[in-house]
MISE-123044 format. One record per residue (C-alpha): x, y, z. Coordinates in steps of 0.02 Angstrom, whole numbers, padded with zeros to 5 digits, always signed. Layout:
<atoms>
XYZ;...
</atoms>
This chain:
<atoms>
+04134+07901+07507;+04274+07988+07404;+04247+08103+07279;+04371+08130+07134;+04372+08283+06993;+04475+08226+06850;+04517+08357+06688;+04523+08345+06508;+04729+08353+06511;+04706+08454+06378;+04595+08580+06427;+04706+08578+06606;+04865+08636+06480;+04750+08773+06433;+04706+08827+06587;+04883+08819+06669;+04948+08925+06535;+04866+09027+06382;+04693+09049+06467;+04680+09175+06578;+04617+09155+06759;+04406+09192+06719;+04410+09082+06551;+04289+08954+06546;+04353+08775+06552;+04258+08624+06584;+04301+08501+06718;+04221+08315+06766;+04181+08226+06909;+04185+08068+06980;+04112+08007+07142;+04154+07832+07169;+04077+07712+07295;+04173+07542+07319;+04054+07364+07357;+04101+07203+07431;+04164+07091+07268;+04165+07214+07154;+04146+07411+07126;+03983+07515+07111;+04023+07676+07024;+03937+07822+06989;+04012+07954+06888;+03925+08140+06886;+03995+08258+06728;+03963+08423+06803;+03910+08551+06674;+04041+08648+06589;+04040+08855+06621;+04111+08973+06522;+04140+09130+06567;+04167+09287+06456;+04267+09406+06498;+04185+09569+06488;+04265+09777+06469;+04227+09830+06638;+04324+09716+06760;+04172+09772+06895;+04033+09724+06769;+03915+09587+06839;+03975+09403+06813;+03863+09310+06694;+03847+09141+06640;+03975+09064+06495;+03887+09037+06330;+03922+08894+06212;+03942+08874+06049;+03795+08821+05913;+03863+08639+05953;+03858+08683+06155;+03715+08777+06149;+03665+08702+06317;+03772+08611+06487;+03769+08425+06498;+03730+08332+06635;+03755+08138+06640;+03718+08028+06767;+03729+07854+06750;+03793+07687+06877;+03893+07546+06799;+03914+07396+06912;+04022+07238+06873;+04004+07085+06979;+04072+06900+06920;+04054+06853+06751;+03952+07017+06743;+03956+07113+06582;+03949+07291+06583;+03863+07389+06451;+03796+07567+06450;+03715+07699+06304;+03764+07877+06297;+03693+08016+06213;+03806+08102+06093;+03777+08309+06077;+03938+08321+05976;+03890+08185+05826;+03983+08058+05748;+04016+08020+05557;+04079+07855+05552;+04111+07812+05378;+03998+07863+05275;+03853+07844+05423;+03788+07980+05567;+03774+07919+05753;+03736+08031+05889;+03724+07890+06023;+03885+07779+06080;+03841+07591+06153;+03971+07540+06270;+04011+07349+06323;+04143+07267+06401;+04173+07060+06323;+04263+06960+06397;+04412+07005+06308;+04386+07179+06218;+04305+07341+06273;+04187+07401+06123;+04127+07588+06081;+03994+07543+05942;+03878+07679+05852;+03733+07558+05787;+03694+07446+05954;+03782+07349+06054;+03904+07248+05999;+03882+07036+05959;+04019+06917+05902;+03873+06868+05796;+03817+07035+05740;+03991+07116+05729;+03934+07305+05693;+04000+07468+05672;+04126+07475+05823;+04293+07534+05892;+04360+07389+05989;+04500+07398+06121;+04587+07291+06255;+04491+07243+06403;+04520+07386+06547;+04594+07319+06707;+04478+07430+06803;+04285+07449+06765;+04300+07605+06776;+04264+07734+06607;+04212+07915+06614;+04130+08007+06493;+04117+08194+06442;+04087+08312+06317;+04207+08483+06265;+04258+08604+06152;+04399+08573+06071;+04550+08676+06093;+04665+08750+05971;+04811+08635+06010;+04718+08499+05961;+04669+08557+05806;+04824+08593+05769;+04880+08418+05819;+04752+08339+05721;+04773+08434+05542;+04971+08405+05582;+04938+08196+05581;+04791+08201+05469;+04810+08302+05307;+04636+08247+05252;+04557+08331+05392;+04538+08518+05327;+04386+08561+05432;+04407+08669+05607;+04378+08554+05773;+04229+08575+05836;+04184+08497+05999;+04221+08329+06057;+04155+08188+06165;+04300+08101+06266;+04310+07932+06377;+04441+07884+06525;+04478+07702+06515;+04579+07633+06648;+04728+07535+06609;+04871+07541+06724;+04857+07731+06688;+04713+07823+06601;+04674+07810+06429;+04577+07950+06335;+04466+07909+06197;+04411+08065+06092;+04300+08079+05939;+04324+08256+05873;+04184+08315+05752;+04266+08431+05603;+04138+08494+05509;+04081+08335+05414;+04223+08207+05484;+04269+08131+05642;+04408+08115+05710;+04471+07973+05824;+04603+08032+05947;+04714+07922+06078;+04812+07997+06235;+04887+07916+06377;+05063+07893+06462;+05036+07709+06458;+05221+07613+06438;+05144+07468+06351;+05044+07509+06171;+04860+07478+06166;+04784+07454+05981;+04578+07509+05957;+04532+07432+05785;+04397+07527+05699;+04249+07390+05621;+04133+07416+05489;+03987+07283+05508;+04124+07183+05602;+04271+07182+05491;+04410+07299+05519;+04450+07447+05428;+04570+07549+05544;+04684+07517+05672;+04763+07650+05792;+04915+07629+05927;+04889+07725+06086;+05077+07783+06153;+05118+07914+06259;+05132+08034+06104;+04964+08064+06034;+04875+07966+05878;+04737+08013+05763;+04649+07922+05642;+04510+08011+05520;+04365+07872+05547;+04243+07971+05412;+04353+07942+05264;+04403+07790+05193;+04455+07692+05033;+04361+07519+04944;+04444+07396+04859;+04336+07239+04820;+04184+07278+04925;+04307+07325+05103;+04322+07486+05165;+04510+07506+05215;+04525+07715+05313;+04653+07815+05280;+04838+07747+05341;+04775+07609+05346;+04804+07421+05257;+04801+07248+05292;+04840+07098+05197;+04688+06998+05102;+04800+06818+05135;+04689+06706+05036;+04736+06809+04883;+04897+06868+04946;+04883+07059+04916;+04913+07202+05032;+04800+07337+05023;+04816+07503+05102;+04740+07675+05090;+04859+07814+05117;+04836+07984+05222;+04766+08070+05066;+04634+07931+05003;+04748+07850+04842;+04731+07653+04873;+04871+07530+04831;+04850+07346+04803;+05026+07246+04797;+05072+07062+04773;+05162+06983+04925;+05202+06862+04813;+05378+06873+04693;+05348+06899+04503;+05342+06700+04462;+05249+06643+04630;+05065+06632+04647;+04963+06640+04793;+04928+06471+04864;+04799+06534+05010;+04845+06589+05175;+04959+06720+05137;+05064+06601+05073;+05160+06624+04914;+05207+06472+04798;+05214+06409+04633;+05038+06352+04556;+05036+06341+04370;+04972+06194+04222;+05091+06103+04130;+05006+06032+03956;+05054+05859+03898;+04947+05857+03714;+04994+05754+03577;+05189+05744+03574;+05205+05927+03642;+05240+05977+03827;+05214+06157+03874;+05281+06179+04012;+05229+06283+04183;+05311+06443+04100;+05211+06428+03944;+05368+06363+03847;+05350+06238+03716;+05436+06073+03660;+05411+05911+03570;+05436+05740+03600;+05490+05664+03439;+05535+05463+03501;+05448+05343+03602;+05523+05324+03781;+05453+05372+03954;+05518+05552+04046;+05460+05612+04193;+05353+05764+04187;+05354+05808+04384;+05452+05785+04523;+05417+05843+04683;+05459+05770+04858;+05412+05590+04847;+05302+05590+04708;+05341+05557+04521;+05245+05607+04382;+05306+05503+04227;+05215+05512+04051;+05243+05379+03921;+05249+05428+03734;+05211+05304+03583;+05174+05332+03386;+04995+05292+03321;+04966+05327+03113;+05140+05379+03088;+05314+05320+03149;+05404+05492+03132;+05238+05587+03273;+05226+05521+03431;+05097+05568+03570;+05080+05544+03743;+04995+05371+03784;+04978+05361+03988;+05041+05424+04122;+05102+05363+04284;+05107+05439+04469;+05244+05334+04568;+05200+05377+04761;+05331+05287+04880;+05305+05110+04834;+05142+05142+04741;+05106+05148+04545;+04946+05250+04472;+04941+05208+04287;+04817+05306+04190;+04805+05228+04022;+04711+05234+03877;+04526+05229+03871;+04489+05302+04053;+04578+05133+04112;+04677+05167+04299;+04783+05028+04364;+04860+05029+04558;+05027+04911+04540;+04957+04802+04413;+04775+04792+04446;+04624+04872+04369;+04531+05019+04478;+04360+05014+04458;+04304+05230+04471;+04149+05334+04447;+04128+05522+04459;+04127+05498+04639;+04317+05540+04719;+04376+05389+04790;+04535+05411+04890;+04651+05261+04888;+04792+05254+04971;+04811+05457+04971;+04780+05491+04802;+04592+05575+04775;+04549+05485+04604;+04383+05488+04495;+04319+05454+04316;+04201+05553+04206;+04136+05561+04042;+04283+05670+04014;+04438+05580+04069;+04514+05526+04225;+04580+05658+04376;+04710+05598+04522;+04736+05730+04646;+04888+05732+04769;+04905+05818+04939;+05053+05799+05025;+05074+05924+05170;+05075+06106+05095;+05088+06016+04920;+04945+05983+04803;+04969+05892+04634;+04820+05865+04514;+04842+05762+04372;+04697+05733+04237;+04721+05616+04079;+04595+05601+03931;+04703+05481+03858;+04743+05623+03724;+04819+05754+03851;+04875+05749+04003;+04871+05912+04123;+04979+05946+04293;+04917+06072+04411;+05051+06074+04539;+05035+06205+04695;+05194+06201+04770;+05258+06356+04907;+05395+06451+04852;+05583+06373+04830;+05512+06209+04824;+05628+06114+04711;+05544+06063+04566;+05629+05942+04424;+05550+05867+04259;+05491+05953+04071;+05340+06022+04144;+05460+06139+04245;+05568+06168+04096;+05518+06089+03934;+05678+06138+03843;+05771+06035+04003;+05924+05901+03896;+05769+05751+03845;+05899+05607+03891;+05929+05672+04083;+05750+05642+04118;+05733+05521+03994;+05677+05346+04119;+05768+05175+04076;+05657+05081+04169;+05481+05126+04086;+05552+05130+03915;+05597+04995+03783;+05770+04979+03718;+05740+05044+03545;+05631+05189+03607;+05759+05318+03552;+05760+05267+03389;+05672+05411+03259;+05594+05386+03103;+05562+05507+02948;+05405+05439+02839;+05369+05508+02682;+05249+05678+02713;+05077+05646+02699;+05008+05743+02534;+04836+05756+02599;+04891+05870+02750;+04827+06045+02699;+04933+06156+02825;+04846+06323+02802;+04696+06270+02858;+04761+06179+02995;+04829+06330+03051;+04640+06410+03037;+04584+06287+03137;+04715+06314+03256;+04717+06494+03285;+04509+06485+03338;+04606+06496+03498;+04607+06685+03445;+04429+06705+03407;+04276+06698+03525;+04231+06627+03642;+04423+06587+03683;+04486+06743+03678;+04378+06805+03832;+04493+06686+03913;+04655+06759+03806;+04698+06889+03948;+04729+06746+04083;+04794+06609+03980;+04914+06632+03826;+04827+06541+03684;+04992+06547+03596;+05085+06388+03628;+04920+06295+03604;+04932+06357+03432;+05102+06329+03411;+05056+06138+03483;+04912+06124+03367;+04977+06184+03231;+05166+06087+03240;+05079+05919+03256;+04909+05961+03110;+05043+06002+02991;+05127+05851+02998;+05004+05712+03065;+04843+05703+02993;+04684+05796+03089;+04578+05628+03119;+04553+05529+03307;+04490+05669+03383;+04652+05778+03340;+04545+05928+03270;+04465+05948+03454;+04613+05898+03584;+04693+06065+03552;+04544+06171+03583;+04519+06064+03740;+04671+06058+03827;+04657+06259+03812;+04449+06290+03869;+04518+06160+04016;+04654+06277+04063;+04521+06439+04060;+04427+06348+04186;+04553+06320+04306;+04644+06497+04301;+04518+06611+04226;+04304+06669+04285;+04276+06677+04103;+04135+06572+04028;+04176+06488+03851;+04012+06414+03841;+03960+06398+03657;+04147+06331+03595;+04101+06167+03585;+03974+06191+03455;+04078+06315+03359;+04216+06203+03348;+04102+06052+03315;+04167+05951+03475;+04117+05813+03592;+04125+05837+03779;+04151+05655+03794;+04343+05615+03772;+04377+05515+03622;+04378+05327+03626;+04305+05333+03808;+04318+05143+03897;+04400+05075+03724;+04540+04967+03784;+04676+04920+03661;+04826+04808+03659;+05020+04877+03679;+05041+04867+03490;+04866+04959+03446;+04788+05129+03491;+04611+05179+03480;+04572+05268+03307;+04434+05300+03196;+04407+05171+03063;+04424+05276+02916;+04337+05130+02777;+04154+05122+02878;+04177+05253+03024;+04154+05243+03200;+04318+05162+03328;+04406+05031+03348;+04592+04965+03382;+04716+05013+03266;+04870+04973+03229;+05036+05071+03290;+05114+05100+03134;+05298+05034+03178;+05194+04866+03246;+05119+04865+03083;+05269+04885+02956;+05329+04715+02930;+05150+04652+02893;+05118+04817+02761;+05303+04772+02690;+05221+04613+02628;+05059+04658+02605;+04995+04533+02740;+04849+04520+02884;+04971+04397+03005;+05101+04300+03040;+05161+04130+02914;+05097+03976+02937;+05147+03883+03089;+05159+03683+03015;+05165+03540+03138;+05169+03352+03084;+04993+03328+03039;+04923+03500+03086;+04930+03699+03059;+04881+03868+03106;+04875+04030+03040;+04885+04162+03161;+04806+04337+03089;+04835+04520+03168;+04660+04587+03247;+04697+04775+03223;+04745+04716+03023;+04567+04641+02987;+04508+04808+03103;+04588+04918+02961;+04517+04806+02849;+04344+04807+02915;+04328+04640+02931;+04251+04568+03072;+04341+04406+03143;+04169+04337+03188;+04112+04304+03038;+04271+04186+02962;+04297+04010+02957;+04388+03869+02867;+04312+03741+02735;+04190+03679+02871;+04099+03829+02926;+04102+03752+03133;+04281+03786+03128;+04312+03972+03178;+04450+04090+03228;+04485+04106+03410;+04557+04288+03457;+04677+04318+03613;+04595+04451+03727;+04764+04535+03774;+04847+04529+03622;+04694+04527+03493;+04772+04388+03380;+04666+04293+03299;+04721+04087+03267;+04663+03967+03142;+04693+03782+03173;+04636+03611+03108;+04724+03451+03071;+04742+03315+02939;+04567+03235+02976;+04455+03402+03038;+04412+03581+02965;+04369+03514+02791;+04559+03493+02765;+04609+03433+02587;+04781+03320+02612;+04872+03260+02460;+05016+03175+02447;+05164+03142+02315;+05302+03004+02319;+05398+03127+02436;+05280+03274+02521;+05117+03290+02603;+05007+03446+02594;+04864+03500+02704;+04757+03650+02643;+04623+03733+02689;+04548+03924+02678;+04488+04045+02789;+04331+04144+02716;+04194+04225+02753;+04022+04148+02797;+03885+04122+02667;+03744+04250+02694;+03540+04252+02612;+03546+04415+02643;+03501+04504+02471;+03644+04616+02481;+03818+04626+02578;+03944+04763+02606;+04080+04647+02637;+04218+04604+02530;+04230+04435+02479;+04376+04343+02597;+04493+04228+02556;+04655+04163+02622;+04726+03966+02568;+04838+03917+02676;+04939+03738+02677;+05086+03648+02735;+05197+03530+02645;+05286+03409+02739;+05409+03306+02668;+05381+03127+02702;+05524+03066+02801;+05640+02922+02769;+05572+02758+02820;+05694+02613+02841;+05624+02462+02729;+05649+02314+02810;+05614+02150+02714;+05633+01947+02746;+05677+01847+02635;+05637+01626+02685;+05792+01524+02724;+05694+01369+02642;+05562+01382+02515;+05490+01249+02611;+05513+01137+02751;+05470+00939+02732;+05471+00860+02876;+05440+00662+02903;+05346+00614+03050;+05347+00424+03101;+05243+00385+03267;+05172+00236+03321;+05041+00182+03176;+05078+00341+03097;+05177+00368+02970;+05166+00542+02859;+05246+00678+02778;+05219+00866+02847;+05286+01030+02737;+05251+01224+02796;+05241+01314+02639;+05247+01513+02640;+05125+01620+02517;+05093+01801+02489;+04922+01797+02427;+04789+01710+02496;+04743+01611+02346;+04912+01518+02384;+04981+01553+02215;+05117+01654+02251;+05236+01560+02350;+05399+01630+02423;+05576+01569+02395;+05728+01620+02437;+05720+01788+02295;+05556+01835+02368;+05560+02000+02478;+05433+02017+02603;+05423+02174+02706;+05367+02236+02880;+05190+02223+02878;+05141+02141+02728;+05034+02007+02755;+05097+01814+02730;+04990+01640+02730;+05101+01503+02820;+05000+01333+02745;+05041+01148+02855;+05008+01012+02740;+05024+00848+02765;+05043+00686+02647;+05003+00495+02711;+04864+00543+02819;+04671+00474+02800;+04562+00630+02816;+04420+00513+02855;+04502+00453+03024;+04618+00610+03055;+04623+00794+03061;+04773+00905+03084;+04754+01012+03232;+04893+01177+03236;+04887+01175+03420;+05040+01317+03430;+05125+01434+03321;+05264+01568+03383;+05409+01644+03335;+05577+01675+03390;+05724+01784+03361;+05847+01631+03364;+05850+01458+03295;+05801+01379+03467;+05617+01367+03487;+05647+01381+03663;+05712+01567+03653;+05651+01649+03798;+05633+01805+03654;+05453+01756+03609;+05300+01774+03503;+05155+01684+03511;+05033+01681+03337;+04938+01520+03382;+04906+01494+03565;+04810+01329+03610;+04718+01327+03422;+04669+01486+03424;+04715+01658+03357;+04823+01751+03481;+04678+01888+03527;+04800+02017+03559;+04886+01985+03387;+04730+02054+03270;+04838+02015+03112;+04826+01829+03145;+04686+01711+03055;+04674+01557+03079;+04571+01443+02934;+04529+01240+02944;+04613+01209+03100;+04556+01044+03153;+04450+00997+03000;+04544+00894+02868;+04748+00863+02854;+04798+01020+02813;+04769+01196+02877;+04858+01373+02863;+04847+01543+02957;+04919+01702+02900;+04996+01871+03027;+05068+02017+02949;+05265+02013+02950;+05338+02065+03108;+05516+02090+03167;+05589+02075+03366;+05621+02247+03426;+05796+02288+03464;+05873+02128+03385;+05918+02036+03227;+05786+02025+03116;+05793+01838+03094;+05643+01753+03120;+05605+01595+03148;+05407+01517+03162;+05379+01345+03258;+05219+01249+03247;+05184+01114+03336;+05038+01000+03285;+04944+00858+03326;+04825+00728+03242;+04655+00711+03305;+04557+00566+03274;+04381+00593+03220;+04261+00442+03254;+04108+00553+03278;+04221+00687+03381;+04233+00871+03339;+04428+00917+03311;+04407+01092+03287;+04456+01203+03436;+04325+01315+03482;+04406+01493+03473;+04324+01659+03574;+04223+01699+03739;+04172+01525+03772;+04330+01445+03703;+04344+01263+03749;+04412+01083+03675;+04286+00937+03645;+04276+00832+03804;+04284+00692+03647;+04429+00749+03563;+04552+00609+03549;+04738+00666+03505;+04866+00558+03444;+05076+00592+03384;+05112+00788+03423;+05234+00838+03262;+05335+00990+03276;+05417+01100+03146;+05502+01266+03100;+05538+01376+02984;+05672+01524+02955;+05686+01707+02893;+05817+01828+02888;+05794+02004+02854;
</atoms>
């Protein structure tokens, strides 16, 4: 067993020096007993004497008296042992009280972690529990003393020297040696009302005790070899924290440092530069909205500008990601306002368009309230508009569209470069100005005549609510004036209808909720607005925008007015006629008849079945019928043809209507085109032929008429043309008709005089009608000496148009047999037919 006294240094520089010999001084004890695997030690603090010196140096010693606050000697006994994994924990009893910010202890609760050493005033300390504590490095030895003194007058001098808040005389003092590589003393000096935390130790490397308030820390002190104080009874608050005196930390999810100096005056700073904001983490950066509303941008600094054509620019760019807005006109040619806006992301395309519609490179996103992330962009849909949200590494961009306004909250750290008009608005209009999501005339301004129903003053009114409550609880965070500037620019010029009077107000009660606590419930029904954006899931062509129908109310697709200008120029709903050879259409303009109020729906043509049939992309509406549907009415004139017909609106029973009656006539005249008359005029105005065979002897002719009453025979002057019908009569003279019939047996025609042409036509094929010829008719073939057909005049394709007709015939005996050929389905000759002499003969034309 070895027994060690160890001193209070400071009381041993007393003693060694300004105290004489007798003077009472206080001195601890140790007796320390080492164990197998660890250390068993049991510390003894032997009461402090004091002796007072009396007059007489032979008077009778007596004991030392204490002070009020040492009225009596302390003895403390206690055994700390530490095996593996062991923790080590003790109480102590504290005659010399503690004030420890704002609360009294008079017992100390000692435990070692497995990392920290803890002095703690309320019970032990907990990682879960924190507590009021003053935590330290782990010891390398398990080895801690503790004792209780009277405080000398070097250390109060020390102490009011370091601590100008502590005005109060030291009292006495409780003190423990820690073991490090050399001892560490731990004092808490009471001064009247205030403790005093005090550090000594010739340690080379600094050791750091935080001071914790229910766990979080609110003072930190270095132990060096020179000595260090910290007043642990006094401290500052800032936000709820207690920070003590000369002492601050950083807050780094707001980015503030806040620190309470040696005489209790708190400062708060910014870490962050005059134009940064604090992104979280201690981290500084730029975080600000950028307002897109109408055909104004203000910009991150609050600077306004105005967009006066109809060409793409790019709002925000930032690493790989491009945020592009698209501007087009609506009522007006000479006011344009922002229509969608894109987010380009490496080789992907957001498009946020009108009506809450989101496309991803081309094709339609279905979304809900629910985020969805696609692809790496957070997006969702609302009654309210549309929000795509951005994180890409220590950059977040938010992007919501209403299909009004479009807002950019862009965190960004610090000396990130940052291009586009949201970070400068007044930035030169054709450097950001992008080629490849505009049109070609995009540039191109306009200056229509002012609109005289535009009251500006109390547009203005309207626009400066901004000013009045409940807004301007939110004036102090967010400058209402370039809203007003924005509102007021655009209602002086454009007129206050699709929603215009609200999307002001909007944008600005959007921006109070990102950047400000204060509520601005009630503005809605001040200002009379809807949450619901305007013209929610309304999807409109290119050439229209969603408006309010200003003849019967509600929405509908409108017509942009520079779309619209050629039809207004001529006072039309659509496009001209389109005329074909025996057909037309009439193609009319769907956001026209929308203006209009008239519903497509309801309109035909002259039969009621025939209907309008409208193009979903483009909204055009077509009419179309021909010469022979629709109810057309054709006429005709030695040189034109018209067809007309009308679109109107549908008869109704109802007993009234609120629809103007509807009519457009439409028609096409075609001029008839040149036709080519062709006509034939006979060689012969007849052919006699005399026929002499066997016992017959007769005369045949082939006579040509144009009537079938055989009156008007053709001659050489007679013109026949292509298609006109002609009766060819074969007579003959010298025949009985009570023994013989004439039988036609063949007819055809040829282009040349030889009836063996191998250019051929066949009329009368075996007695019969050629059935693919319907023009041919065939009468008394077969029945008495003379017979005659008729065709419709015909010329040879691609040839002369000389003509020449052969018939051959033959003479049928009759003797009780049938000599007329049966013609059709059943076609057959008599098996009793007798035919004598075949005759053949032919006649000419020439066209």
């Amino acid at each position: 067993m070895q027994i060690k006294g160890r001193r209070d240094p400071g009381q041993q520089k007393r003693a060694s020096s300004d105290q004489p010999p007798n003077s009472c001084r206080g001195v601890a004890f140790t007796l320390l007993v080492q164990a197998a695997e660890g250390t068993l030690k049991i510390r003894r603090s032997a009461p402090v004497f004091y002796r007072n010196k009396k007059s007489s140096s032979h008077s009778t010693d007596q004991s030392c008296t204490t002070s009020s606050t040492m009225s009596r000697p302390l003895l403390h006994l206690f055994a700390l042992s530490l095996l593996a994994g062991a923790a080590l924990s003790e109480e102590f009893n504290l005659t010399c009280t503690v004030n420890y910010y704002g609360n009294t202890y008079d017992r100390v609760y000692m435990n070692i972690t497995s990392n920290k050493i803890a002095f703690c005033f309320g019970g032990y300390f907990s990682t879960d529990t924190g507590g009021d504590c003053i935590m330290g490095p782990l010891p390398e030895k398990t080895s801690v003393d503790f004792n209780t003194a009277t405080s000398s007058s070097d250390w109060e001098s020390a102490v009011q020297a370091a601590l100008p808040s502590v005005t109060n005389s030291l009292g006495c003092n409780s003190y423990f040696i820690v073991s490090y590589n050399v001892d560490l003393y731990f004092y808490l000096f009471q001064a009247g009302s205030q403790t005093v935390l005090g550090l000594t130790s010739n340690i080379t490397s600094p050791l750091t005790f935080d001071a914790l308030v229910n766990g979080a820390t609110v003072q930190s002190l270095t132990a060096s070899p020179s000595k260090a104080f910290a007043d642990i009874s006094s401290s500052c608050s800032y936000s709820g924290a207690l920070y003590g005196y000369n002492y601050g930390k950083i807050i780094p999810e707001a980015c503030i440092a806040v620190s309470c100096n040696a005489t209790g005056s708190l400062d708060v700073s910014s870490t962050c530069g005059p134009e940064e904001s604090c992104l979280g983490n201690n981290i500084c950066g730029f975080d600000a909205v950028c307002t897109v509303t109408g055909p104004t941008v203000i910009d991150f600094h609050g600077q306004v500008n105005s967009v006066k054509d109809r060409c793409a620019y790019s709002l925000v760019s930032v690493t790989n990601l491009t945020v592009l807005a698209t501007f087009q006109e609506r009522r007006r040619k000479d006011v344009s306002f922002v229509d969608s806006v894109t987010l380009k992301l490496g080789g992907l395309e957001f498009h946020l368009g009108q009506g809450g519609r989101v496309l991803l490179n081309g094709s339609v996103l279905t979304l809900n309230s629910s985020a969805q992330l696609v692809h790496g962009v957070e997006l969702s849909k609302d009654q309210t508009g549309v929000t795509a949200k951005v994180s890409l590494s220590d950059i977040t961009t938010s992007v919501f569209f209403d299909g009004s306004t479009a807002q950019i909250d862009v965190e960004v750290p610090a000396k990130t470069p940052l291009q586009g008009l949201c970070r400068n608005s007044s930035s030169s209009l054709s450097e950001l100005r992008l080629s490849d999501y505009s049109s070609t005339s995009c540039e191109t301004q306009y200056n229509d005549t002012a609109d005289s129903s535009i009251n500006c003053t109390r547009a203005t009114e309207r626009c400066e609510l901004l000013k009045e409550a409940p807004f301007s609880a939110c004036n102090g965070d967010v400058d209402p004036e370039p809203y007003i500037t924005a509102c007021t620019d655009t209602l002086c010029t454009y007129p206050a209808v699709d929603g215009l009077n609200c999307q002001f107000l909007e944008a600005y009660a959007r921006v109070c909720s990102l950047y400000s606590n204060t509520s601005l419930e009630g503005w809605r029904s001040k200002a009379g607005c809807s949450p619901e954006a305007f013209c929610q899931d309304r999807t409109c062509s290119d050439h229209e925008f969603c408006g309010e129908k200003l003849v019967s109310g509600g929405t509908g697709c409108l017509c942009r007015a520079i779309f619209a200008s050629p039809y207004r120029g001529t006072d039309s709903l659509g496009d001209p006629t389109v005329c074909r050879e025996n057909s037309a259409s009439l193609t009319l303009v769907g956001c026209l008849l929308e203006e209009k109020d008239v519903d497509y729906s309801v309109l035909h043509l002259n039969d009621q079945n025939c209907r309008g049939q409208m193009d979903q992309l483009t909204h055009m509406v077509t009419f179309s019928f021909n010469s022979s549907n629709c109810g057309t009415v054709v006429t005709a004139n030695n040189s034109q043809v018209t067809y007309k017909n009308t679109i109107r609106v549908a008869n109704t029973s109802d007993v009234i209507t609120r629809h103007d009656q509807f009519y457009i006539d439409f028609s096409c005249v075609q001029t008839q085109p040149d036709i080519k008359f062709v006509s034939f005029k006979i060689k012969d105005s007849s052919v006699v032929q005399h026929i002499s065979s066997g016992p017959w002897n007769y005369t045949l002719t082939m006579k040509t008429y144009t009537d079938s009453g055989f009156t008007q025979a053709v001659d050489s002057n007679t013109e026949v043309m292509l298609n006109q019908k002609v009766w060819v009569e074969l007579e003959t003279d010298g025949l009985d008709k009570d023994v013989v019939a004439v039988v036609t047996d063949s007819c055809w025609a040829t282009d040349q005089p030889s009836s063996n042409d191998s250019q051929r036509y066949d009329l009368i094929i075996g007695g019969c009608a050629n059935p693919a010829d319907r023009t041919v008719w065939l009468v008394r073939n077969g029945v008495g000496t003379s017979n005659y057909f008729s065709f419709n005049m015909f010329q040879f394709s691609g040839s002369s148009t000389d003509v020449y007709l052969h018939c051959k015939l033959k003479l049928c005996v009759k003797d009780q047999n049938s000599c007329t050929p049966t013609c059709g389905a059943r076609r057959r000759r008599s098996s009793r037919s007798t035919y004598e002499a075949e005759a053949f003969i032919s006649m000419g034309w020439t066209g």
